[in-house]
C-alpha positions in Angstrom: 0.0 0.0 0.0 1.8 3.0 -1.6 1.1 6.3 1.1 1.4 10.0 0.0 0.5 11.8 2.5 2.8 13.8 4.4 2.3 12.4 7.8 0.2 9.9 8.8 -1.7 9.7 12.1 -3.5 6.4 13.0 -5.3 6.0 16.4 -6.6 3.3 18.0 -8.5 3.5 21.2 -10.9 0.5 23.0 -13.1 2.9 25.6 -14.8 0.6 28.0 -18.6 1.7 29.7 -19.7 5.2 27.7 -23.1 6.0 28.4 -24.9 7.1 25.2 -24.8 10.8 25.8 -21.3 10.8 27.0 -20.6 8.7 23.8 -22.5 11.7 21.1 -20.5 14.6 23.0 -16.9 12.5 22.4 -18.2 12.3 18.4 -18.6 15.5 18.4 -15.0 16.5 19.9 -13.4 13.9 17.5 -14.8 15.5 14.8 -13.7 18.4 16.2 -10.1 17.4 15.7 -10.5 15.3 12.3 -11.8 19.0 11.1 -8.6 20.7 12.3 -6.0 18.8 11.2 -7.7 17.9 7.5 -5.1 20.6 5.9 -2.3 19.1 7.4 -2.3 16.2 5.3 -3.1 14.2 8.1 -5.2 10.5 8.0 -7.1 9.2 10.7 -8.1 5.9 11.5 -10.5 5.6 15.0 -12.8 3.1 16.3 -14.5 2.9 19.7 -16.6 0.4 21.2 -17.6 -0.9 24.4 -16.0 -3.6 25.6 -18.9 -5.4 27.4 -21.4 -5.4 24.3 -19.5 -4.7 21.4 -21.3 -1.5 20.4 -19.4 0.9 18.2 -19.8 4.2 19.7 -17.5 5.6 16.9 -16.0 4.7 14.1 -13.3 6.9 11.5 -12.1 5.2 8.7 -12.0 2.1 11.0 -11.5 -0.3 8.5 -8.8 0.9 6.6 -5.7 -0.5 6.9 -2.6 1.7 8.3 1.0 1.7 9.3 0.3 0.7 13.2 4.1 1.4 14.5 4.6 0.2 18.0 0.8 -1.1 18.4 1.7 -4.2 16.1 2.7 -5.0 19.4 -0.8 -5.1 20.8 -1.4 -8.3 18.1 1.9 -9.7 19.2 1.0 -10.2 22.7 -2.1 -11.1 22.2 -1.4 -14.0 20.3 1.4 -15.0 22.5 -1.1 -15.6 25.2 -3.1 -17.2 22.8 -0.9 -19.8 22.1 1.6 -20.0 24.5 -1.0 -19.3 27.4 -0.5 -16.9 30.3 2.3 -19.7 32.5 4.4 -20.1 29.7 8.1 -19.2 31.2 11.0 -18.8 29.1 13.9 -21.2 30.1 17.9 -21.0 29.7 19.7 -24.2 30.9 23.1 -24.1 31.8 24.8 -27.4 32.2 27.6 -30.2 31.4 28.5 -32.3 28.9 31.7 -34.2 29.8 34.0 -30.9 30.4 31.9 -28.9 28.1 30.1 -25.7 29.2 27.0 -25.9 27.1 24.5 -22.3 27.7 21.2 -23.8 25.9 19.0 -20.3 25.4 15.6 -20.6 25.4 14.6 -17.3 23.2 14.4 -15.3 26.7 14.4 -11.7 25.9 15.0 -10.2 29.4 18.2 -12.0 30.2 20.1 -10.0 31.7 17.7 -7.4 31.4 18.5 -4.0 33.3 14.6 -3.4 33.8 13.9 -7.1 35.2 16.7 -7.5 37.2 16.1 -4.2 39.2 12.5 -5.1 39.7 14.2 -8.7 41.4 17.1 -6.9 42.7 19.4 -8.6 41.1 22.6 -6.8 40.8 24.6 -6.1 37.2 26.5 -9.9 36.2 24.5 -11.8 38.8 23.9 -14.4 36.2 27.5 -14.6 35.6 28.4 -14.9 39.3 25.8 -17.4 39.9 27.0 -19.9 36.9 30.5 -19.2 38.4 29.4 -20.6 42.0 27.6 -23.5 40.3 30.8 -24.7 38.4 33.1 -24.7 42.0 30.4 -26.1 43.8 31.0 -28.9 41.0 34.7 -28.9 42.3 35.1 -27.5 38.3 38.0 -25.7 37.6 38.5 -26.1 34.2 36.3 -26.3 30.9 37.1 -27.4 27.4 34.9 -25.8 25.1 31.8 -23.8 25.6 28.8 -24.3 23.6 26.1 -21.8 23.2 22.7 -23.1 21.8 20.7 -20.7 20.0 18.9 -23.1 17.8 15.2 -22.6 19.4 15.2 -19.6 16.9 16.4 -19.8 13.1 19.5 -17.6 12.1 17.7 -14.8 10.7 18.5 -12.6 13.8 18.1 -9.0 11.3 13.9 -8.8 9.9 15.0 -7.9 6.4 12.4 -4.9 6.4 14.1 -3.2 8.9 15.3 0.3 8.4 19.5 -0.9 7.4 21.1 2.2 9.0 19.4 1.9 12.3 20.1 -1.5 13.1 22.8 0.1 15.1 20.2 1.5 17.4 18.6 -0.6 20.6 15.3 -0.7 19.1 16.5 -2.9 15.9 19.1 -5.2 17.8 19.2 -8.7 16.6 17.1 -11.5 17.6 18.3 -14.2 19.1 17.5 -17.8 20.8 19.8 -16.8 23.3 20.1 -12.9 24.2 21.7 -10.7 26.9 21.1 -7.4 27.8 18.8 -6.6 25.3 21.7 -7.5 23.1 23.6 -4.1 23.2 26.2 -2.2 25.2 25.8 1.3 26.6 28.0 4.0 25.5 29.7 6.6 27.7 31.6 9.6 26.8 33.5 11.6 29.2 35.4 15.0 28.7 38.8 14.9 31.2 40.7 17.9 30.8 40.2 17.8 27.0 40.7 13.7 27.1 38.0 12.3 25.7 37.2 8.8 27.4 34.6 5.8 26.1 33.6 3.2 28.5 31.8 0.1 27.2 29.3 -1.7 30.0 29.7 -4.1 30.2 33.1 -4.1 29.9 34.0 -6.6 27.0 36.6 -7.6 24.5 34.1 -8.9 22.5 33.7 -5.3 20.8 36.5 -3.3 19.2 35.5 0.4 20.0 36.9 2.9 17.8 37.3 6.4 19.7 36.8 9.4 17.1 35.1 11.3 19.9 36.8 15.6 19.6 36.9 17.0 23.2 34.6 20.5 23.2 34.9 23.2 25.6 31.6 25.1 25.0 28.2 23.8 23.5 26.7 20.7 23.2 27.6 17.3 23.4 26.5 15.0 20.5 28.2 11.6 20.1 26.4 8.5 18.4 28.1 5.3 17.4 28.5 3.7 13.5 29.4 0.2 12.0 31.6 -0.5 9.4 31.7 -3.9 7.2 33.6 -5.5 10.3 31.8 -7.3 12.9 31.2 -6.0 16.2 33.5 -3.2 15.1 32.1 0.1 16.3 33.2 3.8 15.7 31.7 6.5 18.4 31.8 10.3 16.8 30.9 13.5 17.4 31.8 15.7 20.1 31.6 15.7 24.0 31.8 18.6 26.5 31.6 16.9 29.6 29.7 14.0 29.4 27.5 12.1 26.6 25.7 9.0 27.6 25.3 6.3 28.7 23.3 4.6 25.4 22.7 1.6 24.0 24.3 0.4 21.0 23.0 -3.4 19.6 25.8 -5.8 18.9 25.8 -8.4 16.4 25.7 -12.6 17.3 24.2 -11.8 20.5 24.6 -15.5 21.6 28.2 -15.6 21.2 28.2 -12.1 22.5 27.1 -14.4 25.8 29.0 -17.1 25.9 32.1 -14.1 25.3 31.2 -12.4 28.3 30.6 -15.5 30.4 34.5 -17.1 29.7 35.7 -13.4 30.8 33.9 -13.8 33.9 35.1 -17.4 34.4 38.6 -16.2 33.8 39.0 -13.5 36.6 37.1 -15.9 38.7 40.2 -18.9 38.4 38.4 -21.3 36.1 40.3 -21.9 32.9 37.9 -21.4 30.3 40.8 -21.4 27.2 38.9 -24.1 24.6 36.4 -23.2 21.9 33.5 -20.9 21.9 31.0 -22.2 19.9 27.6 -21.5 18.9 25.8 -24.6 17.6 23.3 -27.1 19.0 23.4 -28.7 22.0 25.7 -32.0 21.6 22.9 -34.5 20.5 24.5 -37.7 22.5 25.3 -35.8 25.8 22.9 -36.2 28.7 23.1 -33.2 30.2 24.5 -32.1 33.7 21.6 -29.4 34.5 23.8 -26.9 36.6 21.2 -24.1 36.2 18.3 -22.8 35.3 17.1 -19.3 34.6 12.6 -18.6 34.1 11.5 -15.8 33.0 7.4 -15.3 33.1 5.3 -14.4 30.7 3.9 -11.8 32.7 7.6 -10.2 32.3 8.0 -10.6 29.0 4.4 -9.1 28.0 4.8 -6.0 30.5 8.5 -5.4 28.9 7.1 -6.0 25.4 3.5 -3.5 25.6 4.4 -1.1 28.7 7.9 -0.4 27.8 7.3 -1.0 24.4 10.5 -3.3 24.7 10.9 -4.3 20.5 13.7 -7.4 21.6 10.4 -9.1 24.0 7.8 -8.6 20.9 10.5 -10.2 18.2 11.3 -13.0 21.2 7.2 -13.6 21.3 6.8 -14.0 17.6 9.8 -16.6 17.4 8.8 -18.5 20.6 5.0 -19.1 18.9 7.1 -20.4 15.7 9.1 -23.0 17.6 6.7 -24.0 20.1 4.4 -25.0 17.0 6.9 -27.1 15.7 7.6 -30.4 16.5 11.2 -30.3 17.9 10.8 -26.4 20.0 13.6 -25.3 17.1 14.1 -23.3 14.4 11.2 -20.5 15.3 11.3 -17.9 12.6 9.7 -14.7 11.6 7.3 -17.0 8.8 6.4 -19.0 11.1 5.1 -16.5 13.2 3.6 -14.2 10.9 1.3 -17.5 10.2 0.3 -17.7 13.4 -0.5 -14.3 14.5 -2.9 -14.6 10.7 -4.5 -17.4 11.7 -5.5 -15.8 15.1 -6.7 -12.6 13.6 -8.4 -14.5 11.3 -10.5 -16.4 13.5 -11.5 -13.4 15.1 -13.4 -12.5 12.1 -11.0 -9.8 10.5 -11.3 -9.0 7.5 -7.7 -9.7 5.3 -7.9 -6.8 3.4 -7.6 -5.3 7.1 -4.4 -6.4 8.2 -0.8 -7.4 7.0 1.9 -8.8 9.5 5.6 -8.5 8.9 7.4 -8.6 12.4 6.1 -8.1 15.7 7.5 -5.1 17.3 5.7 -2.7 14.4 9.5 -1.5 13.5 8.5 -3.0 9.7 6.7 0.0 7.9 5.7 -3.2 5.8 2.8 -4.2 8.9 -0.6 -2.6 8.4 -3.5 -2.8 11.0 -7.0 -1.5 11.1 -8.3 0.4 13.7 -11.3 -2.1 13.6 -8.7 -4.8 13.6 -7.0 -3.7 17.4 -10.8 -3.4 18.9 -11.5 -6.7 17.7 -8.2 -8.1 19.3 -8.4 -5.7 22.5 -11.6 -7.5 22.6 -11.1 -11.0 22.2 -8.3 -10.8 25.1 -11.1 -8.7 27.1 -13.6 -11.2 27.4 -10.5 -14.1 28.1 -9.4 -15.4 31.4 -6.3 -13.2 30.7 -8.3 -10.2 31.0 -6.0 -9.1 34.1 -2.9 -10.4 33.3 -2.9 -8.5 30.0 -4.2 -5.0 30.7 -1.4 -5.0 34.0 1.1 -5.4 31.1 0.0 -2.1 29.6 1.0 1.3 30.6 -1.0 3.1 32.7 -1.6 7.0 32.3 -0.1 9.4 34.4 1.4 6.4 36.4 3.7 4.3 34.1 5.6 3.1 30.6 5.4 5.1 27.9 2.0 7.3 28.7 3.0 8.1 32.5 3.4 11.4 31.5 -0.1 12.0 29.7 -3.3 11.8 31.2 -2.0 13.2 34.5 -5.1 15.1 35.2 -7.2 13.5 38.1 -10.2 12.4 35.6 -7.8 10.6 33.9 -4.6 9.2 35.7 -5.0 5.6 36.4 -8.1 5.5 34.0 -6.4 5.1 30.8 -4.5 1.9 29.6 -2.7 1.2 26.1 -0.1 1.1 24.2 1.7 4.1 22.3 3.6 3.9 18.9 5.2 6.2 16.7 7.7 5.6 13.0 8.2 8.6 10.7 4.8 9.4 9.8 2.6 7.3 11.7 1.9 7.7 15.0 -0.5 5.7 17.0 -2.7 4.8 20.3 -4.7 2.0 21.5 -6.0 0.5 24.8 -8.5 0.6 27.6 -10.4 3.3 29.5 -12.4 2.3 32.3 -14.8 4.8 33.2 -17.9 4.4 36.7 -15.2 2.5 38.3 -16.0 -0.5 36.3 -13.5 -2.3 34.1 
């Protein structure tokens, strides 16, 4: 679908209990704003029902089919709990076979997540400590090779819609079947009497930094970071005054990226980790010495992927769906997926000249989503027995995510629940209001 507009502006909103009159007076303000903005090039796509019955209390263009951004995510999740189901964990095994360190990833996107591990209090590298410990408990001191198994995910870790020179950017980091700190590193500049210093957390070999930083002593600092045709090669520029950063940069094979930092750690800590680093499957003939094992929920992963709009936990969703259809819980891919989420929407009675899925995050300016589409969805999961678990993954206005500074006004704060989005040209809203205290 070819657009020519200037700027597009889709909005999606699910309002929950409007009384009739209150419903005619929020027409009438809609229109209101359709009116103003109609010589700004700008294209609306609304729909509002009530959640209980269904009833459309207004409608916009609601069935045509627009670039949805960050609210692809709302389909995402919502087919994850379809068929995953709201206990589904996320699990990374960590074990031996023989004297080999295998790290078997289990398409966890919070692993070693800053977000998660501050809400468990889990300080930075506790993961690495932890595996440490469970190696000396062992009375291990040294290990041949380690092995880290990505293979619950295809190799496809870039969606080839993606925007090329922003895969540099935390947003469009590669997906993996075994990922680690949203699979980036954060940048730091610092100005020392006219030295300009970059520090890399973590602190890694496994990136070659290339400091092209120029010290400043007046206005303001702007330093961003650039890849070159070399792997995990990474050249910061610009200029820094005093400070610039910290921010996230995405690195490339996040699993190895892993499995890198994880024989550093075992290195200072005295166990000689001096083999092989490997990424491949798990050895097929090994019974496995379970050492540990690391769960993530999936009340985590949806609150990271719709209230922080976390892209990495959206991707991870659409890949886990793929493998956990298949018969061996390998190989989950981006097809796969996209097949999936289809047949959901389908069943809900969407129409397919009102949708098209290309990844799950909404990064893709290839997806396209009705507004009628996201009611129907908000919906479905309304009337489920995930009802809660779903709308405490969303952010909350005036409280939290990505909308805690909107709706701040007491009428509002708390009231409103959804999910933001916003790509060049296309900026979008969906969610919940409750309204009478009802839900």
């Amino acid at each position: 679908m070819k657009i020519g507009m200037k700027k597009l502006f889709a909005a999606y909103v699910l309002s929950i209990c409007l009384a009739g009159s209150a419903a005619g007076g929020l027409g009438s303000r809609i229109n209101g704003i359709i009116k103003q903005s109609s010589q700004k090039n700008v294209r609306f796509g609304i729909q509002i029902i009530e959640a209980g019955s269904g009833k459309t209390v207004y409608r916009h263009n609601a069935r045509e089919a627009m670039i949805p951004a960050s609210n692809m995510k709302i389909i995402t999740s919502a087919a994850a709990l379809k068929y995953l189901g709201p206990n589904y964990e996320f699990r990374t095994r960590v074990g031996l076979c023989g004297n080999t360190l295998v790290v078997a990833g289990g398409g966890d996107p919070l692993l070693g997540d800053k977000a998660t591990d501050e809400k468990y209090g889990r300080g930075v590298g506790w993961m690495f400590e932890d595996i440490t410990e469970a190696l000396k408990r062992n009375g291990v001191r040294k290990v041949n090779d380690i092995v880290v198994d990505s293979s619950i995910f295809d190799d496809e870790r870039v969606h080839p819609s993606w925007p090329r020179d922003e895969l540099n950017r935390y947003y469009a980091c590669e997906v993996s079947g075994l990922n680690f700190n949203g699979n980036c590193i954060d940048i730091t500049t610092k100005n020392t009497g006219g030295r300009v210093e970059v520090v890399v957390e973590p602190e890694t070999g496994f990136v070659n930094v290339v400091n092209e930083v120029t010290a400043i002593r007046k206005g303001k600092s702007a330093v961003g970071a650039y890849r070159n045709e070399e792997i995990n090669k990474i050249v910061i520029r610009g200029k820094c005054r005093r400070q610039a950063g910290p921010f996230a940069v995405a690195i490339e094979r996040p699993a190895v990226f892993f499995g890198y930092l994880l024989a550093e750690h075992l290195g200072r800590a005295g166990i000689d980790a001096k083999g092989q680093l490997l990424e491949k499957s798990a050895p097929a003939n090994c019974k496995m010495k379970i050492l540990r094992e690391y769960r993530t929920t999936m009340s985590d992963c949806l609150a990271r992927c719709n209230k922080d709009s976390f892209g990495l936990a959206a991707e991870s969703l659409v890949k886990t769906m793929a493998a956990e259809a298949g018969q061996e819980g390998r190989g989950g891919s981006w097809s796969k997926g996209r097949e999936l989420i289809e047949r959901y929407m389908l069943g809900l009675g969407i129409d397919r000249s009102e949708f098209n899925i290309d990844d799950g995050s909404g990064l893709s300016r290839e997806n396209r989503l009705s507004a009628n589409a996201i009611t129907k969805v908000l919906r479905d999961v309304y009337k489920s027995r995930n009802r809660q678990l779903y709308k405490e993954s969303l952010a909350v206005g005036g409280v939290d995510g990505t909308i805690a500074r909107y709706f701040k006004e007491q009428k509002y704060k708390g009231k409103i629940l959804g999910k933001t989005g916003y790509i060049e040209k296309a900026k979008t809203f969906s969610g919940v209001c409750t309204a009478g205290g009802k839900d």
